[in-house]
LUMKELUM-792930 format. One line per 8 residues: number of its first residue (from 1); their letters; for each residue x, y, z of C-alpha. Coordinates in steps of 0.001 Angstrom, whole numbers, plus 500000, padded with zeros to 6 digits. Layout:
BEGIN
NUM = a = X:Y:Z; ... $
END
This chain:
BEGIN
1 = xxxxxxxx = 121229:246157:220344; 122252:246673:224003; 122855:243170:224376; 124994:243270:221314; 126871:245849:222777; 127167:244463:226227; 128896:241588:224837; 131432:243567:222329 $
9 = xxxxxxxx = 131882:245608:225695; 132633:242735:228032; 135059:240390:226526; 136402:239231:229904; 133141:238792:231441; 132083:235074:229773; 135676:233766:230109; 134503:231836:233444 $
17 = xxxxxxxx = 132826:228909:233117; 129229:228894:232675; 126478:227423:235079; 125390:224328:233556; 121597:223265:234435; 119342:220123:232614; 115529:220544:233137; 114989:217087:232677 $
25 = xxxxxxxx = 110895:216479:232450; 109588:212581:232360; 107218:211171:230270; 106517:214383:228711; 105279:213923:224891; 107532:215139:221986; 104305:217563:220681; 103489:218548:224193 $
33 = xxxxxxxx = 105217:221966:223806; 104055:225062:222210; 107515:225397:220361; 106332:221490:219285; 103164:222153:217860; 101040:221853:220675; 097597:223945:220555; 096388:223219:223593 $
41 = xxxxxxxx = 098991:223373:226052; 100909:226610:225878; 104563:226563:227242; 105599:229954:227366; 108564:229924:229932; 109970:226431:228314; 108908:228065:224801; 111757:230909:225478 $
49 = xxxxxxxx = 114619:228143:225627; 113687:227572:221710; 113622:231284:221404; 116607:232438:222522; 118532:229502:222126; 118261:226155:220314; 115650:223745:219383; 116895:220363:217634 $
57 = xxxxxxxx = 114303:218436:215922; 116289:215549:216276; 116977:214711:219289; 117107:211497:220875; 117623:209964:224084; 119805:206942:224889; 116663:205241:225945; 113015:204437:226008 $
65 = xxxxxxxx = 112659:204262:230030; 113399:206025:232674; 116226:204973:234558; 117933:203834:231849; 117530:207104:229728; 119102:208656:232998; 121780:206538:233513; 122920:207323:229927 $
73 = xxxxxxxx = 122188:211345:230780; 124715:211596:233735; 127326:209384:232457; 127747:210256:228624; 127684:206735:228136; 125641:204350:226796; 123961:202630:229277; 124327:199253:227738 $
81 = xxxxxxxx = 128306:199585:228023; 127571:198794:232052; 124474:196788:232272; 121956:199233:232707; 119278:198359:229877; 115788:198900:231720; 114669:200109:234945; 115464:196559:236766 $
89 = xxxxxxxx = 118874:196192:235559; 122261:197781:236777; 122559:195410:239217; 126438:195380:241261; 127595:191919:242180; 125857:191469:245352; 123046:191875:243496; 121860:195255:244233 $
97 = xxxxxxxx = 120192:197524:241814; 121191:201391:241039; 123917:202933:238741; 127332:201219:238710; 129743:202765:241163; 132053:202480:238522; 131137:204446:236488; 131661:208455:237017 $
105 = xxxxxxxx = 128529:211209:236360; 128704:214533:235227; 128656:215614:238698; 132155:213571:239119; 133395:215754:236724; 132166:219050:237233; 132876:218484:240919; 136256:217490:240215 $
113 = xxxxxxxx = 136766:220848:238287; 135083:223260:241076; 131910:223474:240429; 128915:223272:242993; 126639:220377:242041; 122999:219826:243313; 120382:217576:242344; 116784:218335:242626 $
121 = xxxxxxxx = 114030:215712:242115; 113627:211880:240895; 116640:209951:241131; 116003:206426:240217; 119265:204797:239916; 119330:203003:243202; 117946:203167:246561; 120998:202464:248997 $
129 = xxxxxxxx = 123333:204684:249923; 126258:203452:247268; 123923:204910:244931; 122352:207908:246537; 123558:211190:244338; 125910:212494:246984; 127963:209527:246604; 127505:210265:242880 $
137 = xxxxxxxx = 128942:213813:242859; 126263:215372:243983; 127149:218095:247145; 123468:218762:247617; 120151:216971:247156; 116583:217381:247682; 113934:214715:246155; 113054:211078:245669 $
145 = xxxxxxxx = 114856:208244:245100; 112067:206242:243788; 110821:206573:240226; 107247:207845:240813; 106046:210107:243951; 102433:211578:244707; 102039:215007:243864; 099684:215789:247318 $
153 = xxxxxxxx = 101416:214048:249555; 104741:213796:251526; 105202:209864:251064; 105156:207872:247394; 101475:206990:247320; 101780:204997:244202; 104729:202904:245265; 103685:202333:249068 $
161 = xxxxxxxx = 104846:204805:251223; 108603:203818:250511; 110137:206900:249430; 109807:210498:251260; 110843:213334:249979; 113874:214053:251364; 115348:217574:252026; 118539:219497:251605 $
169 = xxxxxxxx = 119514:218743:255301; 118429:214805:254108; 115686:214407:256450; 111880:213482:255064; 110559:216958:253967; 106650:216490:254604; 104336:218911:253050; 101033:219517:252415 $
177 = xxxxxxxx = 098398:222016:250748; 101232:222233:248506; 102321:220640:244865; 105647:218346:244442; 105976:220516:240300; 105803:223778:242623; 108161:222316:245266; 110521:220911:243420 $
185 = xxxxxxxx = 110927:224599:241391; 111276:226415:244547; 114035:223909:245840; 116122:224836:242320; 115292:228589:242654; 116785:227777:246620; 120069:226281:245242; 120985:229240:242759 $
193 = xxxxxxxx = 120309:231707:245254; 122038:230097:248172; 125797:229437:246455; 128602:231334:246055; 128475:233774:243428; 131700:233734:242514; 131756:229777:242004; 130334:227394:238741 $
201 = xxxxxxxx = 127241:225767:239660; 125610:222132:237895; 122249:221918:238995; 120261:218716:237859; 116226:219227:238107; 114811:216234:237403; 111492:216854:237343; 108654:214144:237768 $
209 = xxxxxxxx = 105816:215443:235744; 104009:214708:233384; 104582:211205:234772; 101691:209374:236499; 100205:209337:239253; 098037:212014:237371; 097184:214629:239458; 097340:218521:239378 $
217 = xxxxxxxx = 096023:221062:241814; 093097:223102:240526; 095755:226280:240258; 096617:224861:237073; 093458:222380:236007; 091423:225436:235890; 093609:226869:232947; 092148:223914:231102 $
225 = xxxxxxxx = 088308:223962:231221; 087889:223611:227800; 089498:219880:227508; 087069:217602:227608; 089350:214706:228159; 089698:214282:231607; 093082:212189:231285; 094300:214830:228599 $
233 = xxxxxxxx = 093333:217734:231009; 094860:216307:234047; 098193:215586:231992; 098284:219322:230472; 097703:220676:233966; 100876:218906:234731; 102685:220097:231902; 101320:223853:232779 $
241 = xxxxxxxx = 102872:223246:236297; 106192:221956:234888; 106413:225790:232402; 105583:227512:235607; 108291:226066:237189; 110548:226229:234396; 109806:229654:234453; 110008:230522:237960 $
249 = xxxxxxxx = 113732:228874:237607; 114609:230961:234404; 113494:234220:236263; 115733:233521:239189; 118832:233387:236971; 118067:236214:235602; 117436:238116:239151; 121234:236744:239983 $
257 = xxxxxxxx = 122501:238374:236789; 123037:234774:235345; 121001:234612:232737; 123340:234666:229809; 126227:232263:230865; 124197:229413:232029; 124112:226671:229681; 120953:225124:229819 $
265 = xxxxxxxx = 119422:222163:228610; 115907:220899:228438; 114887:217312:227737; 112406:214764:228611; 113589:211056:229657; 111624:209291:227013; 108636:209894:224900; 105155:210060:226113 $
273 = xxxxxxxx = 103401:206571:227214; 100370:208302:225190; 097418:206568:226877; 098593:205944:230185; 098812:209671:230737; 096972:211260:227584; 100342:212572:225980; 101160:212708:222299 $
281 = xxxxxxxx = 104044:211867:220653; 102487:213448:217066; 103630:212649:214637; 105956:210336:215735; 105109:206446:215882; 105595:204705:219391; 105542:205208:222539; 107718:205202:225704 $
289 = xxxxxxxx = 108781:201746:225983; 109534:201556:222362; 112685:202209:220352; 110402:203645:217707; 110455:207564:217038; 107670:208083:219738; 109607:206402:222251; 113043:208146:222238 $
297 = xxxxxxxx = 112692:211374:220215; 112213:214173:222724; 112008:217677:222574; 115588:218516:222872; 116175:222723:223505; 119697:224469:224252; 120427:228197:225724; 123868:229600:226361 $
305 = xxxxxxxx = 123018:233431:225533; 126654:234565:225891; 127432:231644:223079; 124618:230441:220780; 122545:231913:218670; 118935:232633:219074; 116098:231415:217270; 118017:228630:216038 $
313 = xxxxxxxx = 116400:225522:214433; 118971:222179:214245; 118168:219774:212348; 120696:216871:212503; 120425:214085:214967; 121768:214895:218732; 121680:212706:221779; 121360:212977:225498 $
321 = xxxxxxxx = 124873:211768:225575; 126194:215082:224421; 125347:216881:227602; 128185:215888:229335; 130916:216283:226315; 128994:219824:225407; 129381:220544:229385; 132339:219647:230128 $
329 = xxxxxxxx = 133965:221143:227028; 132172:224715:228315; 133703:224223:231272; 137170:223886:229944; 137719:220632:231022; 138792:217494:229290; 136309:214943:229049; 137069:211331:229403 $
337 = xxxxxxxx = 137766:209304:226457; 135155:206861:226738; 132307:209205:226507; 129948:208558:223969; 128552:212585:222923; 130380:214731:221255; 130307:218475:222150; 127470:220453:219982 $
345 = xxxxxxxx = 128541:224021:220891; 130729:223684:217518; 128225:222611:215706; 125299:225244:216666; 127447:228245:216101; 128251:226958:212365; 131861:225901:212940; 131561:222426:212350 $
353 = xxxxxxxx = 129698:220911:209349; 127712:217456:209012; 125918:215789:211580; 127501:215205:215008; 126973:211775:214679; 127185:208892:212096; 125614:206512:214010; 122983:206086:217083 $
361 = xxxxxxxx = 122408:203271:218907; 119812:202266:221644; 119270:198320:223089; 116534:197157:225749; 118121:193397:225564; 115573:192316:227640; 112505:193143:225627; 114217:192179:222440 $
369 = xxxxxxxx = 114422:195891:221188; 116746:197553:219559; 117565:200669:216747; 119919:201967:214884; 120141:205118:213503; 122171:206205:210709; 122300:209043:207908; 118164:209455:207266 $
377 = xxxxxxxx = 117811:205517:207622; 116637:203398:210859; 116640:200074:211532; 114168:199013:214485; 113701:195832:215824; 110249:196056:217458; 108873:193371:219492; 104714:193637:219653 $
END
């Protein structure tokens, strides 16, 4: 009731444009949430998104992998409108790989309309500077460029020591005794304190866990003694990590008093690769890699406190191209014509009817896969 009240009190304080922040997880499987179905791996910070704000059933990312399924997130595009099908792709005409610098980001946008922007966390669409996210609206960054970094250590042990973890002030950021999940939630907790105020914020965490290498600090492998798995233990350590940091990022808005207009979104990139990294997609069919359910049906969970309701179940199919329309139109700012999402606010407060989408498309052209998605009906093509 004194929430009710606050609101009915304070017309004039939601009037300014919201925060806008994706938690965006990778390789995380659709049933590897509490709000999910999960019985083993409780969620209870990432849980409260779906409790006090929106959890679609359907929704779907604009691909099966991971820099692909990004490039669509931060454009609103399809990624096969600009060559960006799978995680060797997007290549400019010198032949360098990364996202098109033709092609604006959500960042661009927000940017453009006086927001603060910061990335934290995996970047993976490109590794020169053209590409690096503050050439790609980004004021601030701290992560990795590469798509995979060891959790232990300062350097990407799985990919050769070619990516460091780079800081705010864009020098290598070594660490040690410490865990990149825990890191990487401090570093977002760092950019909402740090900022103005007075002045819109985007922040983009793009966290790397669940995805391999597998690895988790005894901290959070301890919660799970009673998985006998060691693959499945491992990977719900990492998923514990990821709610603690989730949570530690949630509780810092609300310290700032910016809890309830802060859009926030919460995603994974694609589904889980199942037994590369003991996820589960249940009881979806597929996998990441696969434009079957498994591989780009997501858990897919919306808070705006001063705007949607709580407790809120959606059922009709969304996409990861809505974030920018949905943000953008919070924002009070017109988006771009060629966008392909559609703004949902509308349509999770009851004020627009039927599904926000006829059709959904996704295309890996160089695996042969493809789906199409329309009404209750999908067509797959499905090679292996």
């Amino acid at each position: 009731m004194r929430s009710v009240l606050f609101l009915l009190l304070s017309p004039v304080l939601f009037a300014a444009p919201p925060n806008v922040l994706i938690l965006f997880s990778d390789d995380q499987g659709s049933a590897d949430l509490s709000c999910q179905g999960s019985k083993d791996i409780p969620t209870p910070n990432i849980d409260s998104l779906a409790k006090n704000g929106v959890r679609c059933t359907q929704g779907y990312v604009s691909s099966c992998m991971c820099s692909p399924s990004r490039a669509g997130l931060l454009t609103g595009r399809s990624q096969s409108r600009f060559g960006h099908e799978i995680n060797w792709e997007g290549r400019d005409d010198t032949g360098v790989r990364g996202l098109p610098v033709t092609e604006k980001t959500l960042a661009d946008h927000l940017k453009a309309a006086g927001y603060r922007t910061g990335c934290v966390g995996k970047w993976h669409l490109g590794d020169v500077a053209k590409f690096h996210p503050k050439q790609r609206g980004f004021d601030e960054y701290f992560g990795h460029i590469g798509g995979s970094h060891d959790y232990f250590a300062s350097k990407d042990g799985g990919k050769g020591g070619t990516y460091a973890l780079e800081g705010w002030d864009g020098k290598p950021f070594e660490f040690e005794n410490d865990y990149l999940t825990d890191i990487k939630g401090r570093a977002a907790c760092e950019f909402i304190r740090k900022g103005d105020a007075a002045k819109p914020w985007f922040l983009y965490v793009a966290f790397n866990a669940p995805h391999g290498p597998l690895q988790a600090s005894e901290k959070y492998l301890s919660r799970f003694a009673g998985i006998a798995d060691k693959k499945r233990r491992t990977y719900a350590a990492m998923v514990s990590a990821l709610d603690d940091a989730v949570g530690a990022i949630l509780g810092e808005l609300k310290a700032r008093g910016m809890e309830e207009n802060t859009l926030i979104f919460f995603l994974s990139d694609n589904g889980g690769p199942l037994d590369r990294n003991g996820s589960l997609n249940t009881p979806l069919s597929g996998e990441k890699g696969y434009m079957l359910e498994g591989g780009i049906r997501t858990p897919y969970l919306v808070q705006w406190k001063a705007k949607l309701p709580a407790w809120k179940v959606y059922d009709q199919p969304v996409s990861s191209l809505d974030i920018s329309a949905t943000a953008l139109a919070a924002a009070k700012t017109e988006a771009p014509a060629n966008l392909d999402g559609v703004d949902l606010v509308p349509y999770f407060r009851g004020e627009k009817e039927g599904r926000p989408h006829d059709v959904l498309y996704c295309r890996m052209t160089a695996r042969c896969i493809w789906a199409i998605c329309m009404g209750d009906w999908k067509l797959v093509m499905h090679n292996g």
